[in-house]
Structure formats: structure tokens, C-alpha cells
ROMIVEX-75175 format. One line per 10 residues: number of its first residue (from 1); their letters; for each residue x, y, z of C-alpha. Coordinates in steps of 0.5 Angstrom, whole numbers. Example, Ala and Ser with C-alpha at 12.3 -4.5 7.8 and 13.67 -1.06 7.14 Angstrom:
<atoms>
1) as) 25 -9 16 | 27 -2 14
</atoms>
This chain:
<atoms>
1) xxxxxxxxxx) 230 -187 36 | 229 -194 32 | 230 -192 25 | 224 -192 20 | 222 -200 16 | 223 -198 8 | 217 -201 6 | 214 -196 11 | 218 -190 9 | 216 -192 1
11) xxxxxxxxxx) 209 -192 2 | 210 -185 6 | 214 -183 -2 | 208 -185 -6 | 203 -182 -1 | 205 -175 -2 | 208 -176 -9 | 200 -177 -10 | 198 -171 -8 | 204 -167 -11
21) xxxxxxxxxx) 200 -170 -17 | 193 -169 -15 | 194 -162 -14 | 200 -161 -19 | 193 -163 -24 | 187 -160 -19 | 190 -153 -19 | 194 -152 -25 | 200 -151 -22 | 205 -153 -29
31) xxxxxxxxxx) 201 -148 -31 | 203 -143 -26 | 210 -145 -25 | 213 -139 -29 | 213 -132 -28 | 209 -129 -34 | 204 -135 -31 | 204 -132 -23 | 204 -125 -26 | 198 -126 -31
41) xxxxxxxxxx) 194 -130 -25 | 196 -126 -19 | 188 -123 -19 | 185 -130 -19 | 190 -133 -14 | 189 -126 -9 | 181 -128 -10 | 182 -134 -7 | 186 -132 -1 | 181 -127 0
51) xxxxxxxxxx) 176 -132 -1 | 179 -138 4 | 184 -136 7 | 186 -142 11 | 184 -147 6 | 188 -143 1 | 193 -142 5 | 194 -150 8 | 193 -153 0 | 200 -148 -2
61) xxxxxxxxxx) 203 -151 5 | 202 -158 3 | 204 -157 -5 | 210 -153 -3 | 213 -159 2 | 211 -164 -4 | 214 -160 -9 | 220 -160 -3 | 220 -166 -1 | 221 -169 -9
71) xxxxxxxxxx) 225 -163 -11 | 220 -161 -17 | 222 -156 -21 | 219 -148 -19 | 221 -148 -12 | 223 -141 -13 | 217 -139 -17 | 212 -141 -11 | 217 -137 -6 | 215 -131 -11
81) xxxxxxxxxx) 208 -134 -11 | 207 -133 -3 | 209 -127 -3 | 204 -124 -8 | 198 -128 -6 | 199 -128 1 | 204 -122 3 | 211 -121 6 | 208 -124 14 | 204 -129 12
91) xxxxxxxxxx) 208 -132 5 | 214 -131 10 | 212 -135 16 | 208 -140 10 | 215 -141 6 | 219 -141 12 | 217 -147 15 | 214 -151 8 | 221 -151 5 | 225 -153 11
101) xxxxxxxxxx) 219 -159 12 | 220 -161 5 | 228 -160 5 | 227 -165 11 | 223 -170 8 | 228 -170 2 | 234 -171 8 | 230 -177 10 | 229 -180 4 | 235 -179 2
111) xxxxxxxxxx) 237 -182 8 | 234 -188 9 | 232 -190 1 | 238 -188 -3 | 244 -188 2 | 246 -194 1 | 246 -194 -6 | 248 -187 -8 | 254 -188 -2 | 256 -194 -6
121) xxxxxxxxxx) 256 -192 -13 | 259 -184 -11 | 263 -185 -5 | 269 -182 -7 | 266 -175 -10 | 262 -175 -2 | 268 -174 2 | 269 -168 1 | 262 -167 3 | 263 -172 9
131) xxxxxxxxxx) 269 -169 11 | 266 -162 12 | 260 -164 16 | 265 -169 20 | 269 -163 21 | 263 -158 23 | 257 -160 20 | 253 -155 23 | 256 -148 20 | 257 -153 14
141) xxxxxxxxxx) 250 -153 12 | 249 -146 15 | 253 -144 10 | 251 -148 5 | 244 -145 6 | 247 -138 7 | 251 -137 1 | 247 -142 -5 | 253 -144 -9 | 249 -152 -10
151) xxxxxxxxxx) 240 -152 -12 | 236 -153 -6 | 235 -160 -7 | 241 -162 -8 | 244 -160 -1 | 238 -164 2 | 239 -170 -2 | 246 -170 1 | 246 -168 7 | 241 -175 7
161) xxxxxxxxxx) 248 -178 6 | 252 -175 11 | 252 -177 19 | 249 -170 21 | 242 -172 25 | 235 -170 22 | 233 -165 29 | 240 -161 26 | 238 -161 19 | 232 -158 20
171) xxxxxxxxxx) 233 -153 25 | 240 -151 21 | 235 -150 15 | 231 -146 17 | 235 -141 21 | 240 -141 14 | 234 -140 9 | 230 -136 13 | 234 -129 10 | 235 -132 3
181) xxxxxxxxxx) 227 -133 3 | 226 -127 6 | 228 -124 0 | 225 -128 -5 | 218 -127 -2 | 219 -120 -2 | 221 -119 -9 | 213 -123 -10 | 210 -118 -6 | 214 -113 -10
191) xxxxxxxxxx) 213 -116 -17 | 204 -117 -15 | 205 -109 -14 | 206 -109 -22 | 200 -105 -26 | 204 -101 -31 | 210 -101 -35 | 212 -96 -31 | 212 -100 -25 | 218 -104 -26
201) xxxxxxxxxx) 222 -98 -24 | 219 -97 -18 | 224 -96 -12 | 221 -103 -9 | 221 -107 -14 | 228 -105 -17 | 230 -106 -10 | 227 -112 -9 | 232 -114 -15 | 238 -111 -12
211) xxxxxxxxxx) 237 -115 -5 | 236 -121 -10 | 243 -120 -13 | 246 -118 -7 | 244 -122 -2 | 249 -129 -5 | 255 -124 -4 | 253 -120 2 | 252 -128 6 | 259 -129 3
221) xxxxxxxxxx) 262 -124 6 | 259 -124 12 | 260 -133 13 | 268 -131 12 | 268 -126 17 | 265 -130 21 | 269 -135 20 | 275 -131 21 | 274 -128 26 | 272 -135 31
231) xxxxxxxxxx) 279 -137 27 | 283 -131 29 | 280 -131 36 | 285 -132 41 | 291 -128 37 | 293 -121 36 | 294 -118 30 | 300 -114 29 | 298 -107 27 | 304 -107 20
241) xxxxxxxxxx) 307 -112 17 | 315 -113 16 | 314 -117 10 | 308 -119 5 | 310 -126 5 | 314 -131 9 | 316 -137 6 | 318 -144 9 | 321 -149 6 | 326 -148 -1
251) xxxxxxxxxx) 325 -153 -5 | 321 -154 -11 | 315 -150 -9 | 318 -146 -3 | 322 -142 -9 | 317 -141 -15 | 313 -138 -9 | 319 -133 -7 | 320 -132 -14 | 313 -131 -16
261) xxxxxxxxxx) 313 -126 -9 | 319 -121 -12 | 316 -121 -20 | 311 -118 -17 | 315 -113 -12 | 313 -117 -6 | 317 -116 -1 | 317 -123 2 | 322 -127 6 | 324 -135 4
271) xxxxxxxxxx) 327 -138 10 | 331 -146 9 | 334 -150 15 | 337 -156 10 | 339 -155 3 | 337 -149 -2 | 333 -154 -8 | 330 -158 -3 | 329 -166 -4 | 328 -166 -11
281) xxxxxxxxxx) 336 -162 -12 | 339 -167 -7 | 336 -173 -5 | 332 -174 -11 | 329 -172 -18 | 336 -170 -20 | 341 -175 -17 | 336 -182 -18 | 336 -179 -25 | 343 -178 -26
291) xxxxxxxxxx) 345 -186 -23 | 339 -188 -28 | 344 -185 -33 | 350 -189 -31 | 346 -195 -29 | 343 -194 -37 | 350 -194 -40 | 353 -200 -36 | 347 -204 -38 | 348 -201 -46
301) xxxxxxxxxx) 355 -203 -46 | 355 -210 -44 | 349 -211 -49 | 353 -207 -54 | 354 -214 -58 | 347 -214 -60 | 349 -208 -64 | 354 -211 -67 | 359 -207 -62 | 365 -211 -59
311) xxxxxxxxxx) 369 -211 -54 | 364 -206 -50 | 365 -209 -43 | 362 -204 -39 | 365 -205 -32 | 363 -200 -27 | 367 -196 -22 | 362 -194 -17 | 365 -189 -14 | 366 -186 -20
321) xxxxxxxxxx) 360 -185 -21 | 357 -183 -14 | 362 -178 -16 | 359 -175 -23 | 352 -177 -18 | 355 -171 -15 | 358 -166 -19 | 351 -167 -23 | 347 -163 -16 | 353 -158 -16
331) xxxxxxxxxx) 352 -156 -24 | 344 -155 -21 | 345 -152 -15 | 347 -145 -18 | 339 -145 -20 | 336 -146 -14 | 342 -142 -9 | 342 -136 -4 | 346 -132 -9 | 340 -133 -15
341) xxxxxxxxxx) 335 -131 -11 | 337 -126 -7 | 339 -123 -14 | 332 -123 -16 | 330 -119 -10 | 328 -125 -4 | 332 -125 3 | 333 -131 5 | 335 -134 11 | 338 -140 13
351) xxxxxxxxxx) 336 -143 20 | 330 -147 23 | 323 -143 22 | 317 -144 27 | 311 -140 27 | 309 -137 33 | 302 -134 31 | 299 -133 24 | 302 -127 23 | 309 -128 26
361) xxxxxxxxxx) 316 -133 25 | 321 -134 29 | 327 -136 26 | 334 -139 29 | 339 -138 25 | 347 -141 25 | 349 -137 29 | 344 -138 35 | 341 -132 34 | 333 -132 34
371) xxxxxxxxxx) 329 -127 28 | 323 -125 29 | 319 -125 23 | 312 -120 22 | 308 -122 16 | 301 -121 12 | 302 -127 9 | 305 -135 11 | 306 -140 6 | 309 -147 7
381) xxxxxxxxxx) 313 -151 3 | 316 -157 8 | 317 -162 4 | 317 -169 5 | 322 -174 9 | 323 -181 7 | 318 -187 11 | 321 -193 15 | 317 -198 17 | 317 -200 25
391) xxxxxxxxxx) 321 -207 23 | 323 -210 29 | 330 -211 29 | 332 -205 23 | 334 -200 27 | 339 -204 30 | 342 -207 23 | 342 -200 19 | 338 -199 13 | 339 -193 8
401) xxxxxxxxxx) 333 -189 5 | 332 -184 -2 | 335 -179 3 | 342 -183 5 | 343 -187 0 | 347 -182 -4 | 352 -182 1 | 356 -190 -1 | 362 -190 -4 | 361 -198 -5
411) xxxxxxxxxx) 357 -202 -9 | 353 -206 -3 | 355 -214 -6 | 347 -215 -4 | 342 -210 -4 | 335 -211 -1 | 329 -206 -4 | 324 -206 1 | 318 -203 -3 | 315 -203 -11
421) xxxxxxxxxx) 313 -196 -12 | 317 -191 -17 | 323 -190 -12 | 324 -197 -11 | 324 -200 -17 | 328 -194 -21 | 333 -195 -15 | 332 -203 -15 | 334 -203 -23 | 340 -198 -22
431) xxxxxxxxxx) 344 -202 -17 | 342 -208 -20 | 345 -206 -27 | 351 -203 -23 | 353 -209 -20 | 349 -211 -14 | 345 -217 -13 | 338 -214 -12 | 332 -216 -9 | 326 -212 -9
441) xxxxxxxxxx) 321 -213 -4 | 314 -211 -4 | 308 -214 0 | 303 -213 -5 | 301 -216 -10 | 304 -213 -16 | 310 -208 -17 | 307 -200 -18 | 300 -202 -16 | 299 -195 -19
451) xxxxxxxxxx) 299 -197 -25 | 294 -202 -30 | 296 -210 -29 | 299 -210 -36 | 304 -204 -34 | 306 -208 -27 | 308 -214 -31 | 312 -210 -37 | 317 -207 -31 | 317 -213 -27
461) xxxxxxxxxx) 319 -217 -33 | 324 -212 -35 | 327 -212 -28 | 328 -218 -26 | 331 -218 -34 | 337 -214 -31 | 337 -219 -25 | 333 -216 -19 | 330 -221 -16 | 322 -218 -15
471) xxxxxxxxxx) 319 -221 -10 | 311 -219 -10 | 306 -221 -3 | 312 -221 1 | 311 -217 7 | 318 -215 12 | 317 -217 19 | 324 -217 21 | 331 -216 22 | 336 -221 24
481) xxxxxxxxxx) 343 -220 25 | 346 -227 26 | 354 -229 26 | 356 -233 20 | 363 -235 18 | 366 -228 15 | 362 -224 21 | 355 -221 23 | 350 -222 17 | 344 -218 16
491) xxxxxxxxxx) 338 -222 14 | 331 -220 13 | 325 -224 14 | 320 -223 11 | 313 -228 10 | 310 -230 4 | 304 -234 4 | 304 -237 12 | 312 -238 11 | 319 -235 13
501) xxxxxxxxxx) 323 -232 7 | 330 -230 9 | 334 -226 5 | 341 -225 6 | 344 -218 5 | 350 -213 6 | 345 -206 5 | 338 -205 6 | 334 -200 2 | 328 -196 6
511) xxxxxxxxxx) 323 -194 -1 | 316 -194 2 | 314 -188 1 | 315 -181 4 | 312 -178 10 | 309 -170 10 | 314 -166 15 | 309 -163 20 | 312 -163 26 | 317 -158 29
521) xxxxxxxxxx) 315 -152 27 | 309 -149 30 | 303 -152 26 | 302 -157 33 | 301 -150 37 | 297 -146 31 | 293 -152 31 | 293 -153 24 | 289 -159 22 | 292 -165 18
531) xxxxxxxxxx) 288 -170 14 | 288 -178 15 | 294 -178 10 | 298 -174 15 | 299 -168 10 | 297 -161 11 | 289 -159 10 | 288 -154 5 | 283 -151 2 | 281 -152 -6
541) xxxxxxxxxx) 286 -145 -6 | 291 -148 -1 | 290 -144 6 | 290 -148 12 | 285 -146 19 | 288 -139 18 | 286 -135 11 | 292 -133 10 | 297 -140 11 | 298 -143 5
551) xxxxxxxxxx) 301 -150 5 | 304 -153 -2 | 309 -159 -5 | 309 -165 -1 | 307 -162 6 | 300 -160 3 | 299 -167 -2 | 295 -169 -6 | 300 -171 -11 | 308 -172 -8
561) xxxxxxxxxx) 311 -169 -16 | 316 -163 -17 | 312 -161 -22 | 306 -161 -18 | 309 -157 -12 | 312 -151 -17 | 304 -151 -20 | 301 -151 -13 | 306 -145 -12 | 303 -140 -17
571) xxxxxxxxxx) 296 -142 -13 | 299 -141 -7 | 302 -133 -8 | 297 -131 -12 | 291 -133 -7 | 296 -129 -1 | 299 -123 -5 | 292 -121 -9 | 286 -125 -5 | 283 -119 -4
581) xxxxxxxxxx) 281 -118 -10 | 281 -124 -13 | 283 -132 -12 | 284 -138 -16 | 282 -146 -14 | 289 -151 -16 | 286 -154 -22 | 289 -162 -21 | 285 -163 -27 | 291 -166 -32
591) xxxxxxxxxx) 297 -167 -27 | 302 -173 -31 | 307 -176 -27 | 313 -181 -30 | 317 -187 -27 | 324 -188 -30 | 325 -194 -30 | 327 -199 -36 | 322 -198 -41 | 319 -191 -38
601) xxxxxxxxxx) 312 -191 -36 | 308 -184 -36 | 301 -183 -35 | 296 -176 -34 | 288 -178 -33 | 285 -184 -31 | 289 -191 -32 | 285 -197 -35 | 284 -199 -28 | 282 -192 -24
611) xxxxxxxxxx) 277 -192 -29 | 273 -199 -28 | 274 -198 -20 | 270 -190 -22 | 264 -193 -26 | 266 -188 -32 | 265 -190 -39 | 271 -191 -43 | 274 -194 -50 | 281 -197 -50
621) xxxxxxxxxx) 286 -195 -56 | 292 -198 -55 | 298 -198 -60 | 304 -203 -59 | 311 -200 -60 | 314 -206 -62 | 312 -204 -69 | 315 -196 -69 | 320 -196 -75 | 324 -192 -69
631) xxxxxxxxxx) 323 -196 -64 | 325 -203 -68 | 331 -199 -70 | 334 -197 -64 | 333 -204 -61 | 328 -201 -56 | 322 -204 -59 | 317 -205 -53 | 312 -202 -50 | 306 -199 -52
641) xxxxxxxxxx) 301 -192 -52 | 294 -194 -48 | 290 -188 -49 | 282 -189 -45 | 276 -183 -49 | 269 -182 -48 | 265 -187 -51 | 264 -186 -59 | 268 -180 -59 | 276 -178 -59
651) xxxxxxxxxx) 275 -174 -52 | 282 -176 -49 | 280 -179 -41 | 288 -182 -40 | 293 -184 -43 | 299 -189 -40 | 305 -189 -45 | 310 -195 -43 | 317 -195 -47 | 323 -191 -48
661) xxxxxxxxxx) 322 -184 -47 | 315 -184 -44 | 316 -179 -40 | 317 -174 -47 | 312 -177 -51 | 306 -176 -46 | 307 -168 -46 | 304 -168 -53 | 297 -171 -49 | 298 -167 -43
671) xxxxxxxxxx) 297 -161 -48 | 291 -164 -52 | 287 -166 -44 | 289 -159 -42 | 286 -155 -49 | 281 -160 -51 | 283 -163 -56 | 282 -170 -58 | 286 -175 -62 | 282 -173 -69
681) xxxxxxxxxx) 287 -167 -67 | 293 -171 -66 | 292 -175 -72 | 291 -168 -76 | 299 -166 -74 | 305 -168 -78 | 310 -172 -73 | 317 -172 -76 | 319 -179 -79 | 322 -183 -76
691) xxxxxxxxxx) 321 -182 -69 | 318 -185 -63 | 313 -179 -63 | 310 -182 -68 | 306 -187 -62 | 302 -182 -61 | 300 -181 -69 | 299 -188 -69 | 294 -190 -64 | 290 -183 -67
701) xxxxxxxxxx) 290 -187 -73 | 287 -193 -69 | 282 -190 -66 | 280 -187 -73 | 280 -194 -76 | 275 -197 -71 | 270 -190 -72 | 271 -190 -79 | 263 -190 -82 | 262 -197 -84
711) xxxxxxxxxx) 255 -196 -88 | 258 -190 -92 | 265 -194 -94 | 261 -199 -97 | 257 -194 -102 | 264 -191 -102 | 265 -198 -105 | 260 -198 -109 | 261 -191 -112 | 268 -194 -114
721) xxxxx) 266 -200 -117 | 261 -195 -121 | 267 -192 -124 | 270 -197 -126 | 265 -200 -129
</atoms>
């Protein structure tokens, strides 16, 4: 079918926007578009029918496409007005397939006028849509149209937008509103049938209203079952469970789902093939922060002269601090051990877990044993593995990740990072300052692209301050090992600008993301869909295909923190234990991260860049930390707090801090963004002198400055000038 030429489809809109007009003045119709109106005119409108039914009925037709097809407020009112001019049968079949008429001249408008514009300016907020019709668009809509969650023009103009076919989108309509139209004429005919006070009370109106109230909720109720039912097909459900709760995976958010299952007297079971705590305990947050600390302190020592302390030398003894690296995880564990959480009423297994239908877990223990495990309810919590990139030749070579790097005994001589984000350059610092020389690779433009230009920069600078050698635009194509005067030597080539870079090293350090774990136990077989990213697809309250698998932490995304794995934990046991009777959508709406380098760096809401790239309007307060009395005193004065707010007022949109401590000064605006309060509240607080808390304070301060009232400070002048008079 050839598409239809735009100046052809805009002389169609205008030719029946002019008769929407015409008819909107010619009939009166703004008048009547309220129900005080359409009732006080029932008789005259019920006249005309009699006297020209089929003129009357062709006009309504034609006024209710157009008022469909230009989404024009009172669709509901001419819905109810077809039932009191015209009667349950033929208000129905007038209604029915005007409003799918018009619903469909709205798709095509939206379809081939705005498409491109719309899909430009609001690509990102129609993905989810996109997705949904990608994935079945026709029960999409029907749902949509059965359960009216979003106005009946909105859905038309987006499903314009989406790839779904115009034939579909008009017999989907019709079947999907046909009940909620049904109801809706009756309640017309209903509403014509009023005489008296007394009316308003008869069984058939009130009845009307209840079916009004309730049809929403029984369409509800009547898609999930559906939809249960088609997932739920091919498996039988066990008449009893063992358990109420079986939960994969005991890191962050594997525990806080157990843990919030036994507060509640769940009987749930937590099942872990590795190590309890997870990546963050072993492999992550708390040895990368406690190698930080040592690499921060042979840094302070050796720049202690500036302090005017001498003879500090700083040598570092490596294995000496793998080993603290170490006792730190075993000073942690006993929060996150079989022994704590079986006391607080969770069983816990050891042992590899696969799940074998939805309501079934096979789990194999040490001992080779197989325990079978019944459930009502499933949550994964997998985690993440590092990613290693299919460099020729690195396998052969050998290579350390976030994961195996905490096995070293000795500081490698020359360290080669391969990737700029958080975990590469806090482990390119670390080493560096320990001793090695560090060069950091990474094939974008800039380190931590995550981050605004100016924040890149700032650490960058810092890095190659302690002796990394950033190389930024430089993409690893191999790797080598060639003989050399002392033995084999490793090198990596990379390629920069046309050209071959070779960069000798003794270790090489995989730190270019992490990749959901989704194999190996049962999500192939259960045919659990993942999203283009690879993670697990879940819902807005975290269920998977099946209701009642939940997926959270890095398995699930969006987010790959500690602290939004425990925060989706909460959603995910509450959602499975008391569904039922209630659930909660995860709120990602203020979710704050930090990088631990040299100086920190700390966001929660939109960067600078984020929010150019979205359109969204903002104002920019920055305030430099080099002018902190606290800062200046601690020979830590740099970096800055940026904060982004709506346009003329204080309404905080996001906040990045980069400095020392970052990470603790940001809770203050992650507390602000999560309440509503905006810097006006933030300068009304105290902060004690002299800390570094006082950023925060501060840059309130510059905002107010740059919102004084300007006119009314010059008749304040005035007024004091007067006085001095």
C-alpha cells in the first residue's frame, strides 16, 4: 500500500476540522458538551431524531468522528448522548464505529503528520510503548482499550507512533471499546429516563453508575487472568507449596529479599552457589573501597611535606595491603553469613539452583544431592560477572578482572586498565598510587562518559597527576606476546587515530562493564524474555513472563549499584508476599550513585548533559570548592557542587558534587529530591562550621543571589538612603 503525500493527508485534516467547526457552531454543540446541558436538552435532541432519524443520525456520525479524529474534548458526553437520543441498540452501533472511525483518523494523522517530529523530540519516553507493541502489540492495545488507564486520544495518537498496522489498530478498537462503550451508552439511556428527584434512585440508573465504576476493575481483572492463564499453560501448578518464597542469589538484593520474607514470617528459602554477600562483599564495593584507602594513604604519606610533615616516605608493602584488603571482607562477612540469616528464621542452602517450572526449584547441593524445592513465589537475585571483551590473543596472554584481581600477591610492575568508567579508573588510581606504572585505556572520547565533560576532565587530570597514563579514543584490537631480552613480553595493541599503539605490560585489567548473569539456571527453558541490554525483563513491580517471578539487583538492571539492589528487594518481596491485596511500582525516581576516585564524584538526578540531550529546561548553580574554608584547610580544595533547578525556581532536577567526600555530601540533596524540598530549604539549614558541608549551603546561597528581586532591592535602597537622610 503507497503511503499517502502529506500535502494530501493536511487538506483531508482541515476538510474535516472544518466541519467539526461547522457543526460544532451550526448545532450548538459547546453548549450541549456538559451533562446539565444534554440533560436539559434531551427532549428537543429526541425530536429531532423522531423527526429525521437518518439525517440526525448521519450528522451525530460525522460530528463524533471529528470530535475523534481531533481529540476534542466531550467525547464521553456525545457517548451518553447517543444513548439518550437514540437508545441502547442504535447509540451503540452509532458510537461503536464512530469512535473506532475517528480513533483511526487520529492513528493516521499521527502516523504520517507528526511521526517524525514527535518520534524525535520523544523518542525515549515512547519506548516502553514501542516495546509493548513490538512484543504483542495486539493484546497491548486491547488492553489498553479494556482497561482505560490513558484518555482515549492519547492512545490513538501513540499507537500512530508505534509500528503496529492501521487494519489492526482499527479492528482492536473496536472489538476493546466495544464494552466500555456499551456501558456508557446505557448509562445515556438511563440518565434520558430522568423525570424526578426521585429518578435518581431507580435500579437502572444506579445500576448504570455501578457498571460505570466497575467495569475498569473487572476489564482489569479479567486481562491478568488472561494473561495468566496463556503464561501459565504448558505448566501444572502444585496444589501446596513448601515454601512462600525461594530466593536465588545472596548478594545485596538476594538478602534484603530474605530478610524482608522472614520479618514478615515468610516461610522462604535463600539459596547461594558462591559466596554469601555476593559480588559487592567479595569481589567489589568493599575490597575496591578498602585498596582506595591504602592507595589514598601512600598517596597522603608521600605529599605529606606539603603539610609540613617530614620524613613520611610512604613505601608500600603490597602484600601487606592485600592482606588488610582481605581481613577487611572477613570483618564483613558475619553480616551477610549462613549463621545471621539463619538466625533470623531464613534457610539457606549452598548449592547451584535451577528452576524447573514456576513454582519448582532444583537445587544441588555440595554433596551432590538434588533438593527439590516447591514454591508460591520466586525472586532472582543473580547478579553480575565481569565482561571481557573478544580481544584476539587475550585469553592466551591472561588477564585479571574486578572479580580476580583481589587475588595478587605482587604489585604488577606495569598495569594496563582496559576501560574509563567507575571501576577502571578507581583501580587505575589505586595501583597507580601503590606503585605501578598504569596505563588506562579506553575507546571513547573521554573517561567516565557518564558524566558532564567538565567532571571527565577534573578526574582525568587527577589521574594522570598520580601517574596513569589516560589514553582516551584508543580502541584495544590485540594481544601479543612476543619474546624480549628477559622472557615472553605481553603488549597490547590498540589503535588511535589510523595507527598502532603498542603498550607493553606485565598484567592486564578487564574493567568494561559487567554482564547480568542469565544463563544456567532454568530462564532458557521457562522462556523468560531478556531486554536488548541483556538483563532480565521485568515489569514496573519487578515480575518477569510469570507473575510471580521477580528479578532484582544487577540480574534485573536498570541500575548496576548495591544500594539500588537492596531498594528494588523491598519492591520485589512485598509485590510476591502480599500481591494480592496490593503492589508497588519501584520508584527510580531519586537514585544517587558515586565513583571513588580522587577527588569523588557523586550524582542523584540529571547531569548537565542528560538534560540538554532530553530538551528539558534547567538553570545551572555551581559553586567551587576551592573557596571552602574546610576544604582550603584540609589541602583538599577543588572540585565543585553543580546543581541543575527548574527554570525561576529552586526545585532541585540534579545535583553533581566532585570533591572530596562527594559521596556523603550528596545524601543531603538525595533527601531534598526525594521530599520536595528545594534549595530555599537547604539554605534555611544550619550546617556547622567549618565543614565541607557547607558546599551545600553555599551554592543555595548562589542560587538565592541570582533570584534576588533586583527592582524591589532598589526601593530597598532607596528606602535606606531615606532613613539616612
Amino acid at each position: 500500500m503507497a503511503r499517502p503525500s502529506k500535502p494530501l493527508l493536511w487538506v483531508a485534516a482541515a476538510a474535516v476540522a472544518l466541519l467539526a467547526v461547522w457543526a460544532w457552531q451550526h448545532f450548538g454543540l459547546g453548549a450541549l458538551l456538559t451533562l446539565d446541558n444534554l440533560k436539559a436538552s434531551r427532549d428537543a435532541l429526541q425530536a429531532q431524531v423522531q423527526a429525521q432519524p437518518l439525517a440526525t443520525a448521519t450528522v451525530f456520525f460525522a460530528v463524533y468522528v471529528a470530535a475523534a479524529a481531533l481529540s476534542i474534548p466531550g467525547a464521553l458526553i456525545l457517548t451518553l448522548a447517543a444513548g439518550a437520543m437514540f437508545g441502547l441498540g442504535w447509540g451503540l452501533l452509532l458510537v461503536s464505529f464512530a469512535s473506532s472511525l475517528g480513533a483511526l483518523l487520529a492513528f493516521l494523522a499521527a502516523r504520517y503528520l507528526l511521526r517524525d517530529g514527535i518520534q524525535a523530540r520523544f523518542g525515549k519516553s515512547l519506548a516502553p510503548i514501542n516495546d509493548g507493541v513490538r512484543k504483542d502489540g495486539t493484546f497491548y492495545l486491547l488492553t489498553l482499550r479494556l482497561v482505560p488507564v490513558f484518555p482515549f486520544w492519547l492512545i490513538n495518537l501513540l499507537m500512530g507512533l508505534t509500528p503496529m498496522g492501521a487494519g489492526r489498530f482499527y479492528l482492536v478498537s473496536q472489538l476493546g471499546m466495544l464494552a466500555g462503550t456499551a456501558v456508557y451508552v446505557n448509562a445515556g439511556t438511563q440518565l434520558a429516563a430522568i423525570q424526578s428527584p426521585g429518578d435518581i434512585l431507580s435500579p437502572g440508573l444506579l445500576g448504570s453508575f455501578v457498571l460505570l465504576g466497575l467495569f475498569p476493575l473487572l476489564a482489569k481483572a479479567g486481562v491478568g487472568w488472561l494473561e495468566r492463564r496463556k503464561v501459565y499453560a504448558k505448566w501444572t501448578k502444585p496444589r501446596s507449596f513448601d515454601r512462600n518464597l525461594v530466593v536465588i542469589g545472596a548478594g545485596a538484593g538476594g538478602l534484603v529479599s530474605a530478610y524482608i520474607a522472614a520479618a514478615v514470617k515468610a516461610k522462604v528459602t535463600l539459596v547461594e552457589g558462591h559466596k554469601m554477600g555476593g559480588d559487592c562483599l567479595n569481589f567489589g564495593c568493599v575490597p575496591s573501597k578498602a585498596l582506595i584507602r591504602s592507595a589514598k594513604m601512600a598517596r597522603q604519606l608521600r605529599k605529606a611535606h606539603e603539610l609540613g610533615v617530614a620524613d613520611a616516605a610512604g613505601r608500600v608493602d603490597f602484600a601487606a595491603v592485600m592482606k588488610r584488603v582481605h581481613g577487611v571482607i572477613a570483618d564483613i562477612e558475619p553480616h551477610d553469613s549462613v549463621e545471621r540469616y539463619t538466625g533470623l528464621g531464613v534457610e539457606v542452602l549452598q548449592g547451584h539452583a535451577r528452576i524447573t517450572s514456576p513454582w519448582t526449584v532444583d537445587v544441588t547441593l555440595a554433596d551432590g544431592r538434588t533438593q527439590t524445592l516447591t514454591t508460591k513465589n520466586i525472586v532472582i537475585a543473580a547478579g553480575a560477572s565481569p565482561f571481557v571483551p573478544p580481544i584476539p590473543g587475550l585469553k592466551e596472554a591472561g588477564y585479571l578482572t574486578s572479580d580476580t584481581v583481589w587475588g595478587l600477591t605482587e604489585l604488577p610492575k606495569r598495569l594496563v586498565v582496559l576501560g574509563g568508567g567507575p571501576i577502571g579508573s578507581e583501580l587505575a588510581q589505586s595501583f597507580a598510587r601503590l606503585g605501578s606504572a598504569v596505563t588506562q585505556v579506553e575507546m571513547a572520547p573521554r573517561i567516565m562518559v557518564r558524566e558532564d565533560p567538565e567532571v571527565s576532565e577534573l578526574v582525568a587530570a587527577s589521574l594522570r597527576a598520580d601517574g596513569v597514563n589516560v589514553l582516551t579514543g584508543h580502541q584495544a584490537v590485540r594481544v601479543e606476546v612476543v619474546p624480549g631480552a628477559q622472557g615472553p613480553e605481553k603488549r597490547l595493541i590498540a589503535k588511535a587515530g589510523g595507527a598502532e599503539v603498542v603498550i607493553p605490560f606485565d598484567e592486564l585489567l578487564c574493567a568494561v562493564g559487567r554482564s547480568p548473569r542469565v544463563t544456567g539456571y532454568g530462564l532458557e527453558e521457562l522462556g523468560i524474555p531478556l531486554t536488548p541490554r541483556k538483563t532480565i525483563e521485568t515489569n514496573a513491580y519487578l515480575q518477569t513472563l510469570y507473575p510471580n517471578i521477580y528479578a532484582v539487583g544487577d540480574v534485573a538492571g536498570p541500575f548496576q549499584f548495591t544500594h539500588t539492589a537492596a531498594h528494588q528487594a523491598w519492591y520485589a518481596a512485598v509485590n510476591a508476599l502480599f500481591g494480592r491485596f496490593r503492589r508497588f511500582k519501584a520508584d527510580y525516581s531519586v537514585i544517587p550513585w558515586a565513583t571513588f576516585t580522587d577527588p569523588e564524584v557523586a550524582r542523584v538526578g540529571l547531569s548537565e548533559s542528560e538534560a540538554q540531550e532530553q530538551g528539558a529546561a534547567y538553570e545551572v548553580t555551581k559553586y567551587g570548592i576551592d573557596d571552602l574554608d574546610r576544604a582550603i584547610a584540609d589541602g583538599t580544595a577543588h572540585g565543585f557542587v553543580k546543581v541543575l533547578t527548574v527554570p525561576g525556581k529552586d526545585r532541585i532536577l540534579g545535583v553533581t558534587i566532585v570533591g572530596e567526600h562527594a559521596g556523603d555530601l550528596l545524601a543531603e540533596y538525595v533527601l531534598a529530591m526525594k521530599h520536595g524540598l528545594g534549595l530555599n530549604k537547604i539554605l534555611g539549614t544550619i550546617h556547622t562550621y567549618p565543614t565541607l558541608a557547607e558546599a551545600n549551603k553555599y551554592v543555595a546561597g548562589e542560587w538565592k543571589r541570582s533570584h534576588a528581586p533586583q527592582k524591589l532591592l532598589q526601593w530597598v535602597g532607596r528606602y535606606h538612603a531615606w532613613e539616612r537622610a
